[in-house]
C-alpha positions as CSV (number, residue, x, y, z in Angstrom):
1,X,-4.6,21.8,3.6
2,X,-2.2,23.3,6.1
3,X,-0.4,21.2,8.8
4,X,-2.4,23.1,12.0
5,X,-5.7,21.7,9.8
6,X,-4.2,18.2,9.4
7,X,-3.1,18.3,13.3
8,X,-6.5,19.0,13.9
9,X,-7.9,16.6,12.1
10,X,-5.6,13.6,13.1
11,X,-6.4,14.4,17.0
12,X,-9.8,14.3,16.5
13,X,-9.5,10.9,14.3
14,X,-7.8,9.7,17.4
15,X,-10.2,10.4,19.6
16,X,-13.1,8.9,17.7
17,X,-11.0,5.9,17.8
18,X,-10.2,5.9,21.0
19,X,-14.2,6.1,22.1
20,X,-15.2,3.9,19.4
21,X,-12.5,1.5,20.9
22,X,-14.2,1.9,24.9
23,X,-17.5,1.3,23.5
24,X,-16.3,-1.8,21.7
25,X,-14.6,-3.2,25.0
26,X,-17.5,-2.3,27.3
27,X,-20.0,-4.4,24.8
28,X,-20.7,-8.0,25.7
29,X,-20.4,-9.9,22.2
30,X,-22.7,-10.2,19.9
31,X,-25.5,-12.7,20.1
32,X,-25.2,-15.4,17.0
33,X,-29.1,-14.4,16.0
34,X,-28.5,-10.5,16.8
35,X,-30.5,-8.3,14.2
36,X,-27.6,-5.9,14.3
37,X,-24.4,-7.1,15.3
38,X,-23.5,-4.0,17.1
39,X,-20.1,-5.2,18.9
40,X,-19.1,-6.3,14.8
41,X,-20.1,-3.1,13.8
42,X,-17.2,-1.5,16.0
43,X,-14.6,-3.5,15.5
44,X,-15.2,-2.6,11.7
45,X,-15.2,1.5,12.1
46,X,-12.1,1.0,14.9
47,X,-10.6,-0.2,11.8
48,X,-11.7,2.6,9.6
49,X,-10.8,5.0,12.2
50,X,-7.6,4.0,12.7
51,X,-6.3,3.8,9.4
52,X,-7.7,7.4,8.9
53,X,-6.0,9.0,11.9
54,X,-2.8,6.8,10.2
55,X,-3.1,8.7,6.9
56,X,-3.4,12.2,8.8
57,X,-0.8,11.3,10.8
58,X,1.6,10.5,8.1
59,X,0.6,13.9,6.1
60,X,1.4,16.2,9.2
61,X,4.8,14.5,9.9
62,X,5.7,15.0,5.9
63,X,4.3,18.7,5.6
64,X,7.2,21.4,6.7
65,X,7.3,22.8,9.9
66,X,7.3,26.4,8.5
67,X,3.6,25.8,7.9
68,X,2.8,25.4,11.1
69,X,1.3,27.8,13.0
């Protein structure tokens, strides 16, 4: 995978986070007998998503620059 791929990739990570993360804050919390715990549910993937736009991050910043494009 190139670093202009992995750039890519890590903005658009971000930016699933970063709505994830609005949609989280805008929910009221959960009810305690909720059928689907919807406002849990977010806080779960904000934590997936974030760890994945990490990871990304941390591959374009150790691929060279001379693979940029």
């Amino acid at each position: 995978m190139d670093k202009r791929t992995i750039d890519q990739l890590s903005s658009q990570a971000w930016a699933i986070h970063n709505i994830v993360r609005t949609l989280h804050v805008a929910l009221p919390d959960d009810a305690s007998d909720a059928a689907v715990p919807t406002r849990c549910l977010l806080l779960h993937v904000l934590g997936l998503t974030e760890q994945l736009a990490m990871e990304l991050m941390d591959m374009d910043m150790k691929l060279p620059e001379a693979n940029h494009i």
